[in-house]
C-alpha positions in Angstrom: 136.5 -11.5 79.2 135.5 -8.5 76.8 134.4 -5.6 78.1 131.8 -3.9 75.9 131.6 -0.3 75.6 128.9 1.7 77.8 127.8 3.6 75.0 127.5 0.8 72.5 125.0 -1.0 75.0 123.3 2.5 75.9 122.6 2.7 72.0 121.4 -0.7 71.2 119.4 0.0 74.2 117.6 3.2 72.8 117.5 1.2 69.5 115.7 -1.6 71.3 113.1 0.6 72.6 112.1 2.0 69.4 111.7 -1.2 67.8 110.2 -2.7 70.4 107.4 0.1 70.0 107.7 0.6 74.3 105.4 2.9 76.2 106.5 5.8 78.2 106.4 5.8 81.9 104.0 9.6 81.6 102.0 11.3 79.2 101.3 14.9 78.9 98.1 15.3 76.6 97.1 18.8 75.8 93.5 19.0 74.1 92.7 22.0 71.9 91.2 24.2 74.6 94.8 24.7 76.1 96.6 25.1 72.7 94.5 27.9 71.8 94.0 29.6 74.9 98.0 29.4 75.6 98.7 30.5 71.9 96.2 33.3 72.3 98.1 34.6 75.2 101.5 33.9 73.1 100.0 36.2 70.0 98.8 38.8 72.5 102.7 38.7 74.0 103.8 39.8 70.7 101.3 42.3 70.5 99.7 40.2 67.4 97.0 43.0 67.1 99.6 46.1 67.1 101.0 44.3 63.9 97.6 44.0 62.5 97.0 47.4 63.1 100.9 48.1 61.3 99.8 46.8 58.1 100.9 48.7 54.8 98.3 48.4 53.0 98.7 51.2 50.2 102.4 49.5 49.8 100.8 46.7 49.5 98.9 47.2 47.3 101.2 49.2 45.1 103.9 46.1 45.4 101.2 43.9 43.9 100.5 45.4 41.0 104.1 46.7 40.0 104.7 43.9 37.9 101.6 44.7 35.9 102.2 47.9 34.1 98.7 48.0 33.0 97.0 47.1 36.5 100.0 49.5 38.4 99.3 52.8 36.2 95.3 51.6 37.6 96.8 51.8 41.2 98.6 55.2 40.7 94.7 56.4 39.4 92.8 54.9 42.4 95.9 56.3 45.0 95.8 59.6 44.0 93.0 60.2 45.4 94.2 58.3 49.1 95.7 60.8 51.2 96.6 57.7 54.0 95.2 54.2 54.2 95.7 52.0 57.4 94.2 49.9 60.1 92.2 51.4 62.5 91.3 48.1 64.6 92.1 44.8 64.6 91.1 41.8 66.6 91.9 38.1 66.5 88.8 35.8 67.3 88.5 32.4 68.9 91.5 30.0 67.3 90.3 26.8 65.6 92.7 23.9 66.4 91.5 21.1 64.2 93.1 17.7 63.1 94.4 17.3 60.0 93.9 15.2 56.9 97.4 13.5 57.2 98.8 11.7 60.6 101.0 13.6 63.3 99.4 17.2 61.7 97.0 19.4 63.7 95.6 22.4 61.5 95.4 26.7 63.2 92.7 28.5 62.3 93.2 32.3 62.8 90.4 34.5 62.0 90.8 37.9 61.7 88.2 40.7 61.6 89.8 44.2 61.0 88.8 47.5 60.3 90.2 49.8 57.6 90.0 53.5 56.5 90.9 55.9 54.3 91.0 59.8 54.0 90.2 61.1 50.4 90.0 65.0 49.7 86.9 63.5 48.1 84.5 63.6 51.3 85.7 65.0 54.6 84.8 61.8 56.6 86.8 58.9 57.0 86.0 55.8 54.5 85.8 52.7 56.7 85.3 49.2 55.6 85.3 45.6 56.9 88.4 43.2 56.4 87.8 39.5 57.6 90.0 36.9 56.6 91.8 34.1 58.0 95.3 32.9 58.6 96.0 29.4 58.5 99.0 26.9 59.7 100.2 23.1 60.5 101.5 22.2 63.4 103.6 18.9 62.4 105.9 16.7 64.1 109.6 17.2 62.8 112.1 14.2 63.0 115.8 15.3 63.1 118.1 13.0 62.6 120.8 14.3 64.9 118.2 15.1 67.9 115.1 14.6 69.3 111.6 15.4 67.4 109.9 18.8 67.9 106.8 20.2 67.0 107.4 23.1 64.3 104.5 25.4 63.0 104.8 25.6 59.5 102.7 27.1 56.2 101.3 30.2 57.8 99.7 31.4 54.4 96.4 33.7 53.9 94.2 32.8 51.5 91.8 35.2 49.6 89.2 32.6 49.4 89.0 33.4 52.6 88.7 36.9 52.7 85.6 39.1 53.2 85.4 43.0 52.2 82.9 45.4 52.9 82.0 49.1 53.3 80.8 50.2 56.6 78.7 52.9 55.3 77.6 53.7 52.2 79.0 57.1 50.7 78.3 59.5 47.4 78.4 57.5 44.0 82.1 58.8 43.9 83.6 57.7 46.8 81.4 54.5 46.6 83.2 53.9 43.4 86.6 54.8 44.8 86.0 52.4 47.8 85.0 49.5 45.9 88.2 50.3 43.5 90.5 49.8 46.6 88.4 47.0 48.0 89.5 45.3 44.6 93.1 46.2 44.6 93.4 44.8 48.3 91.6 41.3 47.4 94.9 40.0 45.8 96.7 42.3 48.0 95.8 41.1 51.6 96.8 37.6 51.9 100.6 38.5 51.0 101.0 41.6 53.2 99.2 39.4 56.3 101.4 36.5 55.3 104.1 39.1 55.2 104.2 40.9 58.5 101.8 38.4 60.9 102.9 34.9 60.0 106.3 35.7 61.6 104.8 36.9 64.8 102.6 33.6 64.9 105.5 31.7 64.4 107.5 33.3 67.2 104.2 33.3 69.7 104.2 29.6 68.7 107.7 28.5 69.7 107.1 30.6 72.8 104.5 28.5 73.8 106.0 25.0 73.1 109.1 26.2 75.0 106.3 27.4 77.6 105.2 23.5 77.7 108.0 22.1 77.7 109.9 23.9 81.0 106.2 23.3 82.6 106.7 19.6 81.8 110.0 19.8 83.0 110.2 21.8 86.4 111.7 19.3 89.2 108.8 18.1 91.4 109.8 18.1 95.0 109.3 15.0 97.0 110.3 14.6 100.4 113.6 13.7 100.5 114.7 14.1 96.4 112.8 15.1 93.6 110.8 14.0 90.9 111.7 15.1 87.0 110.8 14.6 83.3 112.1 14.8 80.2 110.9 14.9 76.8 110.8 11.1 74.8 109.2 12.2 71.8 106.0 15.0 70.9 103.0 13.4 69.2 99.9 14.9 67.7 96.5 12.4 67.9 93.6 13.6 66.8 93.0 17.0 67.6 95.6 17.2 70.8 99.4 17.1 71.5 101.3 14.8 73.3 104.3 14.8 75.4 105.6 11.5 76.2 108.2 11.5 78.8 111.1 9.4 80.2 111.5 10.0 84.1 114.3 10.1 86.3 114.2 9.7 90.6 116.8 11.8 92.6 117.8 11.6 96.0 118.3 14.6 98.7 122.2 15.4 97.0 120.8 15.8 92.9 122.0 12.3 92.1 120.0 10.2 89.8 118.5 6.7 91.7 116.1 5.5 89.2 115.8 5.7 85.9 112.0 5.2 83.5 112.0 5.3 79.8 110.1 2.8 77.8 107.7 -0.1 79.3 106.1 -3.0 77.3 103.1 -1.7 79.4 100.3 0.9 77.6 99.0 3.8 79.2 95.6 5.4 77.9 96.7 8.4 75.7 93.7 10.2 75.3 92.2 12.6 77.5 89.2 11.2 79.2 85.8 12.8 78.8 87.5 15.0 76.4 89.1 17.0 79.1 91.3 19.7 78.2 94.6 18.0 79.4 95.2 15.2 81.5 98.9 13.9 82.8 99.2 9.7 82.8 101.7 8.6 85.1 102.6 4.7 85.1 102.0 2.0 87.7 105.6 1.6 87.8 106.7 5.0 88.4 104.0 5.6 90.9 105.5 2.8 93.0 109.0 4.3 92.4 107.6 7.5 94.2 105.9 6.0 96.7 109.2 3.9 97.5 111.2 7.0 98.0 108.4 8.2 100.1 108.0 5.4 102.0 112.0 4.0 102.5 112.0 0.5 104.4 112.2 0.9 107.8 112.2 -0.8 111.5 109.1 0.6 114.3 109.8 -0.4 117.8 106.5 0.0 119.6 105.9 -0.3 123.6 102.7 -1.4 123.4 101.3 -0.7 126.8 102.2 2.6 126.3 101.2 3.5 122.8 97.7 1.3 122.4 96.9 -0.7 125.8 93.7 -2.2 124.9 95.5 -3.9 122.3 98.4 -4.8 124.3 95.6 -6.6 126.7 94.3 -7.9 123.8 97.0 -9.4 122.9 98.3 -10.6 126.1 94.7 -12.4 126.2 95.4 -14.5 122.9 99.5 -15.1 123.7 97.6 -16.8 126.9 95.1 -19.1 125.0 98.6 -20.6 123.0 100.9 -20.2 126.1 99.6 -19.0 129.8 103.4 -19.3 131.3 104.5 -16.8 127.9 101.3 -14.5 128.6 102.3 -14.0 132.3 106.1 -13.0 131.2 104.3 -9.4 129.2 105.8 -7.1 130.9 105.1 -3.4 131.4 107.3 -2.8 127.9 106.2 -4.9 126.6 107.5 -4.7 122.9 106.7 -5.2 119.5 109.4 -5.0 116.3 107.9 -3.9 112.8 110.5 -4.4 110.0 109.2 -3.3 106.6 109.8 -6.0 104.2 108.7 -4.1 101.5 107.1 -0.2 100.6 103.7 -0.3 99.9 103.6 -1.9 96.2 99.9 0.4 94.4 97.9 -2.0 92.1 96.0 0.6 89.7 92.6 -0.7 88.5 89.7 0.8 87.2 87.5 0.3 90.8 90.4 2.2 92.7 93.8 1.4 93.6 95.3 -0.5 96.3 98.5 -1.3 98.2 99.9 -4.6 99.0 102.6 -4.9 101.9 105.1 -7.9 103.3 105.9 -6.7 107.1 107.6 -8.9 109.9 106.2 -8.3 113.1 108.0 -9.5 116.5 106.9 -9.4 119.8 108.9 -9.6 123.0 108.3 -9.7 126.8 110.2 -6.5 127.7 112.2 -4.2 126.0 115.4 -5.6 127.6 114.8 -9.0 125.7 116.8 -9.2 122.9 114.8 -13.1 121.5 111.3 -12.6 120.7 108.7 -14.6 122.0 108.5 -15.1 118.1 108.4 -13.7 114.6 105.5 -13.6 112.1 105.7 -12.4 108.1 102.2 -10.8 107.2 101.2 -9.9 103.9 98.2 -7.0 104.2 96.6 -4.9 101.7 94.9 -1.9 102.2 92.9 0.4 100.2 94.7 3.9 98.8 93.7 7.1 98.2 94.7 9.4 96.0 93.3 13.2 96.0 94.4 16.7 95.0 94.9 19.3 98.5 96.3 22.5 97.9 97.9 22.6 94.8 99.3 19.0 96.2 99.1 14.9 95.0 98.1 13.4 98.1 98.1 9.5 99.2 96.5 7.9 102.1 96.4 4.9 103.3 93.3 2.8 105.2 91.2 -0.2 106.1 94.0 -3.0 106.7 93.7 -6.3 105.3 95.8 -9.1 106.6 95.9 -11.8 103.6 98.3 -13.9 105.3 100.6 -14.3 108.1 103.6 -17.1 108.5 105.0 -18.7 111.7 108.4 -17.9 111.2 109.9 -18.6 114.7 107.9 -19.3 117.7 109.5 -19.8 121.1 106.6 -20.5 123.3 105.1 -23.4 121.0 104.3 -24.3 117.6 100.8 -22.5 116.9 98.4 -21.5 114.0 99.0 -17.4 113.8 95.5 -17.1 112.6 94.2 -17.2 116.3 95.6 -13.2 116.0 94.8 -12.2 113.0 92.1 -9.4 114.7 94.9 -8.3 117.4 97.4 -7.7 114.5 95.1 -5.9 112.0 94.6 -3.1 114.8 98.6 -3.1 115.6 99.1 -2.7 111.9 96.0 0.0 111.8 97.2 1.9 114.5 101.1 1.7 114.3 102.1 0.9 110.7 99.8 3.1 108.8 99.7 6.0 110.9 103.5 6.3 110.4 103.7 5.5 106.7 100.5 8.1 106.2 102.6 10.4 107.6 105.5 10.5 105.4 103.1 10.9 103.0 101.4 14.0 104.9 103.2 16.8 102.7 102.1 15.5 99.7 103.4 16.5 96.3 103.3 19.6 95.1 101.6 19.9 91.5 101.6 23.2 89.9 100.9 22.4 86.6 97.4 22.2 86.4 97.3 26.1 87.8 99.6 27.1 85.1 97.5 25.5 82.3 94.9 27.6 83.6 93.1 25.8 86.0 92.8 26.2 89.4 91.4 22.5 90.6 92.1 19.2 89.8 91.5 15.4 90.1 93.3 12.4 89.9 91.6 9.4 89.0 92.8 5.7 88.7 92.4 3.3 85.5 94.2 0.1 85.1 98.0 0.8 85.8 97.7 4.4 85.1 97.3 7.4 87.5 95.5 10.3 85.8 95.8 14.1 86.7 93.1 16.5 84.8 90.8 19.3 85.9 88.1 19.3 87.9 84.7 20.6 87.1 83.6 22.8 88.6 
């Protein structure tokens, strides 16, 4: 038979995804409130204001009217009377992050407000006035077509429709005059020197901060054994916020790789709820994945007189209402045999989640008895919690259901395993779920709501999505 090459189907596998328009398994959505305050921070980094406060403005000035002999023999006139010009402060409001008019493009608002003066032998005090203005730039998603998108920030520009000059304080008619000369040189002049020397800076500040996102989106989450990590699928801007959606991978306790997530014909809710300022989306599917390696299949040997002897007794007392010669073979150790059929399987629905289980329970006379007196396959639900402790994704399990329960083999006689359908639930309540709760006791550990910015969280459930965002406080 033909083999086919391992690439060739890996390709026509990614192919297939993106045709088939899948969802990924997570979704990081940042709203504007991060993306400014994290490029804030990026702009102070590179010391955003010390550039502002760098500006050449008499060079600037004279480099924009050299082409006009007219207008630069003006400039030489006004400057000869400007013994120095700079900045002498310089602040960056509150950023404006504001969607676009064109798909996958979010729009920066910058604003400015500076102050500027000038020493003239004219008057012995400095000449202050007023510069606002505003720098703007797009944030866009950029296709490659050798590697994955990115977001790029392109079109930094400063426009002078934006700009605002004014004199602090109002001087002799002469230096009035000489003020509102230079105030008229620097209209045209502003935009390009800010465009010049602060539109590289925001550029850098920016890439900072998407590499900033993405090694947060990245980091390994430990679980207990293995790890947890994502990767980037593809960045996406909707409405006023940025998206991450990301493929997952499952490793076990030696780094290697056991499962694998990318897309899923199944949609996950992209938009941060309650217009939250981020919110993380994790699938169904990949929940259950954790929860698996959390939770590995396993076998419980209880003795039941000496773990929970009321319900030994109790037992004992229904075993006796099928079979009075099996009841009076219970011995002392008295056994039982839990086999996990399956992990706990989490249903995500808007109410709250749950957790659906298929166990085989067996119960023998001693624990020298190697044939049971027989074997029963439960099915039980029970209700799961999810909560945030200390920096940490917790799960809990409680209140067990039993929603049915098969005779599988029965050596004392044929009998309708209902009649111990109380007994069992409190075996399974305080055997079963006291050991799977504690695997789950160390939780997982989630640090990136604390580096966003926030010190609390919440997780909250919707239909076959698990939701991290902050908590209010």
């Amino acid at each position: 038979m033909k083999m086919t090459n391992p690439w060739i189907v890996s390709l026509l596998l990614g192919a297939t995804l993106v045709q088939a328009n899948l969802y990924p398994p997570a979704v990081l959505n940042l709203g504007p409130e991060v993306i400014k305050k994290h490029l804030t921070q990026a702009l102070e980094n590179h010391d955003a204001t010390a550039i502002l406060q760098e500006l050449p403005l008499l060079r600037g000035m004279q480099d924009k009217s050299g082409s006009i002999p007219i207008l630069d023999s003006f400039v030489n006139t006004v400057l000869r009377y400007i013994i120095w010009m700079k900045v002498t402060s310089a602040n960056i409001l509150q950023l404006v992050v504001q969607p676009s008019t064109y798909d996958q493009e979010l729009v920066v608002r910058i604003p400015l407000d500076m102050v500027a003066g000038l020493n003239t032998p004219l008057i012995k005090t400095i000449v202050e006035f007023q510069m606002s203005t505003e720098v703007q730039a797009l944030i866009r998603v950029e296709r490659s077509k050798n590697g994955p998108a990115r977001l790029n920030l392109s079109d930094c520009s400063s426009n002078e429709s934006t700009l605002r000059l004014s004199l602090l304080h109002k001087l002799s008619f002469v230096v009035n005059s000489l003020a509102k000369n230079v105030m008229n040189l620097l209209m045209p002049a502003l935009p390009q020197i800010v465009k010049s020397h602060l539109c590289p800076v925001i550029q850098q500040a920016f890439d900072d901060m998407y590499e900033d996102f993405l090694r947060l989106t990245t980091a390994p989450i430990a679980l207990s054994p293995g790890a947890l990590e994502f990767d980037l699928l593809s960045p996406a801007i909707q409405d006023s916020n940025i998206l991450f959606n990301l493929k997952a991978k499952l490793l076990d306790s030696q780094a290697r790789v056991t499962n694998w997530f990318n897309g899923s014909a199944t949609p996950l809710m992209e938009t941060t709820p309650d217009r939250a300022p981020f919110s993380l989306t994790v699938r169904q599917d990949l929940v259950n994945a954790i929860v698996t390696t959390l939770i590995p299949q396993e076998e419980l040997v209880i003795l039941l007189r000496f773990v929970i002897p009321d319900v030994a007794r109790q037992l004992q007392m229904d075993i006796k209402e099928i079979n009075a010669e099996a009841a009076n073979k219970l011995g002392p150790t008295q056994m039982l045999k839990i086999f996990t059929h399956s992990t706990p399987h989490i249903v995500l629905n808007e109410g709250g989640a749950t957790a659906a289980q298929s166990v085989v329970l067996e119960v023998f006379p001693t624990n020298t008895d190697v044939r049971p007196f027989f074997s029963l396959g439960i099915e039980a639900s029970y209700e799961a919690q999810f909560f945030i402790a200390e920096n940490r994704l917790m799960l809990n399990f409680n209140n067990v259901s039993i929603e049915r329960i098969k005779l599988m083999i029965s050596d004392i006689k044929l009998f309708d395993p209902e009649v111990l359908k109380d007994t069992l639930t409190k075996i399974l309540e305080y055997t079963l779920l006291p050991n799977e709760n504690g695997k789950l006791r160390t939780g997982i550990p989630m640090s990136m709501p604390k580096a966003l910015g926030y010190e609390k969280a919440m997780w909250s459930v919707s239909k076959g999505a698990l939701k991290l965002t902050p908590a209010s406080s």
